[in-house]
C-alpha positions in Angstrom: 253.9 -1.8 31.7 256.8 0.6 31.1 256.4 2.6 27.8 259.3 4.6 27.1 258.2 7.5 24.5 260.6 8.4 21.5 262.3 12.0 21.7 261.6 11.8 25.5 264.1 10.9 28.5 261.2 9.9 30.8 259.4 6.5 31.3 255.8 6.7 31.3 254.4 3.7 33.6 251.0 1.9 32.6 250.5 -1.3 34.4 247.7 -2.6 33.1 245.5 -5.0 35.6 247.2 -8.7 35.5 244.0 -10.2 34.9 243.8 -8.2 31.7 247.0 -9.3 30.7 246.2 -13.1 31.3 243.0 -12.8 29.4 244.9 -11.3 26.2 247.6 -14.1 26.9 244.7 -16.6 26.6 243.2 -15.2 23.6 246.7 -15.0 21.4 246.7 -18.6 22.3 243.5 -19.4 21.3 244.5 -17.8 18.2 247.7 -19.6 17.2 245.8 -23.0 18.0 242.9 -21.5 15.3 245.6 -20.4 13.1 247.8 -23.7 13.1 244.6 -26.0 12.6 243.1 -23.8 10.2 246.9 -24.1 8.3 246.5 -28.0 8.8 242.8 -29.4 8.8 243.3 -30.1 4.8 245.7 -33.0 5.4 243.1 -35.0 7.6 240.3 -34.3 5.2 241.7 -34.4 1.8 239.5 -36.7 0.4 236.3 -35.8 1.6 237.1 -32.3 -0.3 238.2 -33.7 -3.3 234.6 -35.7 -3.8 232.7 -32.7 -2.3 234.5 -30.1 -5.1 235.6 -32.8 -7.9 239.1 -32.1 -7.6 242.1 -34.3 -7.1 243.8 -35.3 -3.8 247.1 -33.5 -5.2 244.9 -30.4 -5.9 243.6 -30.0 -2.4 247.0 -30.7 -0.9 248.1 -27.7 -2.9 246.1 -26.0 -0.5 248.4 -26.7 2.1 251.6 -25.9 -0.4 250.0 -22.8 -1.3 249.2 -21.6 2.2 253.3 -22.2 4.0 254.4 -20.4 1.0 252.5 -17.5 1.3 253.3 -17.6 4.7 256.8 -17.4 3.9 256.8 -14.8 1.0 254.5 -12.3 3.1 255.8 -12.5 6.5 258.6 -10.0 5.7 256.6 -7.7 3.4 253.3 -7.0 5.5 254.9 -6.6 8.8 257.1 -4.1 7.4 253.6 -2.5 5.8 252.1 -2.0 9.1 255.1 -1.2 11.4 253.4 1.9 12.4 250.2 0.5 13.1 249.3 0.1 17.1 248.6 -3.8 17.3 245.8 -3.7 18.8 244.1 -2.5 15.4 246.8 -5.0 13.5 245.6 -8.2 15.7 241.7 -7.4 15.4 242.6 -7.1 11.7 243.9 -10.0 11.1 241.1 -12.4 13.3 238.8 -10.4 11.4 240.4 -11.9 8.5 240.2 -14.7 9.6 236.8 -15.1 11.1 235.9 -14.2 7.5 238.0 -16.2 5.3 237.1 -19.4 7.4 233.0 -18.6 6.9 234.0 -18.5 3.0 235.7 -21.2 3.3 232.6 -23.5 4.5 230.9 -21.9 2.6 232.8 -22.4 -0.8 231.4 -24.4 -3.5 234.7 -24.2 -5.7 237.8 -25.3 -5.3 238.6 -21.9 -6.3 236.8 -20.4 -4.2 238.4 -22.5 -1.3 241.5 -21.2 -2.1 241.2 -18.1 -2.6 239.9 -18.1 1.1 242.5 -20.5 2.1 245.3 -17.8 0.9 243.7 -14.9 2.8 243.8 -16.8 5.9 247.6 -17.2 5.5 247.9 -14.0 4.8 246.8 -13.4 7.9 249.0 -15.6 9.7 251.9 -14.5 7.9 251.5 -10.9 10.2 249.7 -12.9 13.3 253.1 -14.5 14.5 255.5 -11.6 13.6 252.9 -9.4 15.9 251.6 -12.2 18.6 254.9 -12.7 20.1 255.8 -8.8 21.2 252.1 -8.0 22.0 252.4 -11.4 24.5 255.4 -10.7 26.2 255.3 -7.0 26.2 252.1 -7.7 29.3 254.5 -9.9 31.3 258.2 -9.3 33.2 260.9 -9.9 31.9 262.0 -12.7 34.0 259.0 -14.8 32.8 259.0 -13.9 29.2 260.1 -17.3 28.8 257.6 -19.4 29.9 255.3 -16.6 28.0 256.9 -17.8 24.5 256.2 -21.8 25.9 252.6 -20.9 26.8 251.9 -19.8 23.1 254.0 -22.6 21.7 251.9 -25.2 23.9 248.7 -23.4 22.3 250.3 -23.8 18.4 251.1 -27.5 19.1 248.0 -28.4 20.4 246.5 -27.5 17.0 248.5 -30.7 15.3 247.6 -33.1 18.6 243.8 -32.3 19.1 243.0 -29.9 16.9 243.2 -31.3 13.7 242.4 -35.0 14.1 239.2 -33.2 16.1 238.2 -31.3 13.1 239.1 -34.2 10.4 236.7 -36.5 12.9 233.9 -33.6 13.0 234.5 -33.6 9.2 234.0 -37.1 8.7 230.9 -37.3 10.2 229.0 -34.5 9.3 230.6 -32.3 6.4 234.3 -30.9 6.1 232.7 -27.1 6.1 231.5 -27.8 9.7 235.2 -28.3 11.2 235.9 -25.3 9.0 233.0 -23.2 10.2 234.2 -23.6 14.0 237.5 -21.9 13.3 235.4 -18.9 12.8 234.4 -19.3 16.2 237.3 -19.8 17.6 239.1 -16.6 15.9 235.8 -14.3 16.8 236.4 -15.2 20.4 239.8 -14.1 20.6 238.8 -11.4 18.3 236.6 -9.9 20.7 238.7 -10.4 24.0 241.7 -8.6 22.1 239.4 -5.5 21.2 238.4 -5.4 24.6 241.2 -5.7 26.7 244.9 -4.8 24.9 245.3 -1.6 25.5 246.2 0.6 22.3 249.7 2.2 22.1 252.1 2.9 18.7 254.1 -0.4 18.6 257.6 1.6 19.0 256.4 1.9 22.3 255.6 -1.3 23.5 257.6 -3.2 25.9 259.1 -5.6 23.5 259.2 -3.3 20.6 262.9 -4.1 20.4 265.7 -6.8 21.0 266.9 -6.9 24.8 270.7 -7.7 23.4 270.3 -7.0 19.5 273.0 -8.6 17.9 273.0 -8.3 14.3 275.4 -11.6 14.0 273.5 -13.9 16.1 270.4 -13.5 14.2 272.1 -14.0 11.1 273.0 -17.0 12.9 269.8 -18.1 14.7 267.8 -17.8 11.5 270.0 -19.2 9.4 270.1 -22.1 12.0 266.3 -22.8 12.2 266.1 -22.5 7.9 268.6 -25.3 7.4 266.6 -27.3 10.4 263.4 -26.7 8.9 264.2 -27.6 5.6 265.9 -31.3 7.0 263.1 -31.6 9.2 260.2 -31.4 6.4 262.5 -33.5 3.8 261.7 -36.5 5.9 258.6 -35.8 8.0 256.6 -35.2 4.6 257.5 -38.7 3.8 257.1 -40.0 7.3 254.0 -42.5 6.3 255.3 -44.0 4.0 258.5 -44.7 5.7 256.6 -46.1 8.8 255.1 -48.6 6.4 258.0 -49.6 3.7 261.1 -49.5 6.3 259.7 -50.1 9.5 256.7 -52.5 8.8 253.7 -50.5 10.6 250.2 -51.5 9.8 247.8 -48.5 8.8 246.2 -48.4 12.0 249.3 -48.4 14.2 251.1 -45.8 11.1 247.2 -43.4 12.9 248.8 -44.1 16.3 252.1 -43.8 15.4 251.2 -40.0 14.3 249.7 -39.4 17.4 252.4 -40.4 19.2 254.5 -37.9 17.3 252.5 -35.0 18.1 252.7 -35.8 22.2 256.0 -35.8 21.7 255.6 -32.7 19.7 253.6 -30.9 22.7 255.5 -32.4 25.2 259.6 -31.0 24.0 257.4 -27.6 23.7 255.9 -27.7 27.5 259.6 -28.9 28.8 261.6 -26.1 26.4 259.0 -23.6 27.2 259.8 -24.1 31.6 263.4 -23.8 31.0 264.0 -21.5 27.7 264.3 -18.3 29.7 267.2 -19.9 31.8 268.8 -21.4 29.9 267.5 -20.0 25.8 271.1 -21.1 23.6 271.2 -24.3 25.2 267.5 -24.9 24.9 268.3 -23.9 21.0 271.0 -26.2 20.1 269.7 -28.8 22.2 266.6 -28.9 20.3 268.5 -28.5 16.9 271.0 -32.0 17.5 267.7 -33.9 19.2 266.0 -33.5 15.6 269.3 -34.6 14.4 269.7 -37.9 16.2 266.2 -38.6 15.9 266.2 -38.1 11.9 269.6 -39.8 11.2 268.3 -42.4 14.2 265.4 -43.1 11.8 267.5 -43.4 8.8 270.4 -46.0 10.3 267.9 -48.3 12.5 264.0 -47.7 11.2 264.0 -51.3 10.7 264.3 -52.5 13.6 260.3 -51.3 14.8 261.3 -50.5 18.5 264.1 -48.3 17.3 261.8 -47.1 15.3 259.3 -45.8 17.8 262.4 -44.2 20.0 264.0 -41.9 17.0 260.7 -41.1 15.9 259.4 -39.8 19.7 262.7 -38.1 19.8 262.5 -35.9 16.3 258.7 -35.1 17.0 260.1 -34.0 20.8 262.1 -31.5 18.8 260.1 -30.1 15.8 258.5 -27.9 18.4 261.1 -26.7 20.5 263.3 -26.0 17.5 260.8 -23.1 16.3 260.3 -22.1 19.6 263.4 -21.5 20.4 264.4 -19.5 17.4 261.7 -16.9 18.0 262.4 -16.6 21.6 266.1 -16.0 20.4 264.8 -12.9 18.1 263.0 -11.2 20.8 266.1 -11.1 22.4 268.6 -10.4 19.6 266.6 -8.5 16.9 268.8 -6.0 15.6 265.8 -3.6 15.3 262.4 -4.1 15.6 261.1 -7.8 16.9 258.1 -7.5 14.8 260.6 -7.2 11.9 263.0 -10.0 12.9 260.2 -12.8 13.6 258.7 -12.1 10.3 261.6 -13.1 9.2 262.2 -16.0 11.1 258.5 -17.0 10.4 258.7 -16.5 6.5 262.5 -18.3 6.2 261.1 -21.4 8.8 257.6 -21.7 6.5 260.2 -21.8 2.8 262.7 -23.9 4.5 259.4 -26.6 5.3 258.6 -25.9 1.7 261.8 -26.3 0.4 262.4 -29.7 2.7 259.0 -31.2 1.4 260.5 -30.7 -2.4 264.0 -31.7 -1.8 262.5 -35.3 -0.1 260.2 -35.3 -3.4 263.6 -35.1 -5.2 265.2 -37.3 -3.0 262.7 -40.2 -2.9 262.9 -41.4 -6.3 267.4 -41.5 -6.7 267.3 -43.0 -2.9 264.4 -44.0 -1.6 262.3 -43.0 1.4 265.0 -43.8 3.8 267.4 -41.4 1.9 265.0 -38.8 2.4 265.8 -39.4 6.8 269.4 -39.2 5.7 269.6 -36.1 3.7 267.0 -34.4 6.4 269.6 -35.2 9.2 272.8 -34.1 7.5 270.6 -31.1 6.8 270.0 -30.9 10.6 273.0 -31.3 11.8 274.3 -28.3 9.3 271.5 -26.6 11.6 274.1 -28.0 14.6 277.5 -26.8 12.7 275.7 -23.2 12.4 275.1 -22.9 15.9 278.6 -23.2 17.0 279.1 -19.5 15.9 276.5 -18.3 17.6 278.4 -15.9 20.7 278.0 -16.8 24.1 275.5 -14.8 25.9 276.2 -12.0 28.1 277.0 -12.4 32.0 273.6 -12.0 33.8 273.6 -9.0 35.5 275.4 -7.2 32.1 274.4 -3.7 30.8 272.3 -4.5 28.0 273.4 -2.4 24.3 270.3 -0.2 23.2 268.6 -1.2 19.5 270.2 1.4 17.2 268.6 4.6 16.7 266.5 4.3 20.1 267.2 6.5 22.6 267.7 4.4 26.5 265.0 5.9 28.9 265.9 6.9 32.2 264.1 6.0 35.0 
């Protein structure tokens, strides 16, 4: 690992043993899969909660409301609140947190007590993906940094294609605090493989403390980009049962495996994005970007026809992924400052633009009905594609990069 100190023209070298890196790598990716089920779970077991606390179903699916919006208010805010902290203490913070908030949470007899552990639990996600990214890639070159940033969004995916329908089956069968309980052990495991093995350091001087190429423009771009997609993406997906049903004539059961389907398809455009993102990252962007596009505006003009229907739906859940992953590959590379700072940024504007999508769609639905909601999530999308086009070309390979502002260029 090359550190380069601030105020100094020297490089000091620390190459930590590969296997230690590896081990970390594993753990951060153990974590987003905690994090992402933990953020999910609720939807498969809404009803068991409701008669366990007395609540409405609409109650406990604030649970999932409330936890992307604090997502997206805090991202910003706590990451700049612990800039100066070495991540090693930030990341055993926050599985702390959430080791903790997930034994409340099975543990909670309230609904108020639920959520009050559900919110401190996306409060610490809000800081886990602004911090997990630069910690991963900062142990790895920089010519596989790439396929780093595919390994973690593998890990996150998984979450929506095993992890939750294992932990809303585990609830089923014995008690929604059991499924909850786990994600406690989950988080302690990579809790304790972080505090042993990453290396502490201030986070100035970590590898990936800063944009390769920061580009103030381009990450205007990028995140404005991945908003506007997640907000068309989340307009129709939050209504995506019922349009299986009403437009395309589903069954229940095949609606279950229908859902499924969409999550492989989910995991699968993240494995295939991740292999190629570091050769080819702005096409792997806007290529995930119009896929969600055709697939959403697919659904809307032919989600009668059933077979159609199955094609367009495979090819928006292909994309979901890779349109996230892409956008916070692009900021390690383009952050005009810090990449802590940046992916905050993108990770708090992504989470409103899913919370905006799945209010716009609840606006929608009544004036159009649930195929209008398709329609305005693609036009919405294919903004996301119009965006894009001003995004500048990348630099030759071989090009000098342009030093972050304000950090002085090591020599080696």
């Amino acid at each position: 690992m090359r550190r380069a100190r601030p105020g100094r023209d020297r490089v000091v070298t620390v190459q930590p043993a590969p296997w230690r890196g590896s081990a970390v790598l594993v753990a951060l990716m153990l974590a987003a899969f905690t994090f992402n089920t933990a953020e999910n779970l609720p939807v498969g077991l809404l009803e068991p909660i409701s008669e366990s606390l007395r609540v409405s179903v609409s109650a406990v699916g604030l649970l999932v409301t409330g936890y992307g919006v604090t997502v997206a208010v805090a991202s910003l805010p706590l990451a700049h609140l612990v800039r100066a902290v070495p991540r090693r203490h930030v990341l055993t913070g926050l599985l702390a947190a959430l080791v903790l908030s997930s034994l409340l949470a099975a543990l909670a007899t309230s609904y108020w007590l639920l959520l009050v552990a559900r919110l401190l639990t996306a409060l610490a996600q809000a800081l886990f993906w602004a911090v997990m990214g630069p910690v991963a890639v900062g142990l790895f070159a920089p010519e596989i940094r790439g396929r780093v940033v595919g390994a973690l969004s593998v890990a996150g995916s998984l979450a929506l294609v095993l992890g939750v329908p294992a932990g809303t089956w585990l609830g089923r069968q014995n008690g929604w605090p059991v499924p909850v309980a786990m994600l406690a052990a989950l988080g302690l495991g990579s809790l304790v493989t972080i505090a042993v093995l990453l290396p502490t350091s201030r986070p100035e001087e970590e590898p990936a403390a800063y944009g390769t190429r920061p580009d103030a423009r381009r990450f205007g771009i990028v995140l404005a980009a991945g908003t506007l997609s997640a907000t068309g993406a989340f307009t129709g997906y939050t209504y995506l049962t019922k349009f299986l049903g009403d437009v395309s004539g589903f069954s229940p059961s095949t609606v279950t495996a229908l859902f499924v389907a969409f999550g492989v398809a989910c995991l699968a455009g993240v494995s295939i994005t991740g292999a190629l993102l570091e050769r080819f990252p702005q096409a792997a962007l806007t290529t995930a970007v119009a896929t969600q596009a055709v697939g959403m505006l697919g659904l809307y003009a032919a989600g009668t026809d059933p077979v159609a229907a199955v094609v367009f739906l495979v090819l928006t859940g292909g994309a979901l992924g890779p349109v996230f992953m892409t956008t916070q590959n692009a900021m390690l590379h383009c952050a005009p400052g810090r990449t802590d700072i940046a992916l905050a940024a993108n990770s708090g504007a992504y989470n409103a633009g899913i919370a905006t999508g799945a209010a716009l769609g609840g606006l929608v639905l009544p004036l159009a009905g649930v195929r209008g909601t398709f329609l305005a999530g693609g036009l919405l999308t294919l903004g996301a594609c119009t965006v894009l086009l001003g995004v500048p070309a990348p630099p030759r390979p071989g090009a000098p990069a342009t030093p972050a502002r304000g950090r002085r260029r090591a020599s080696p």
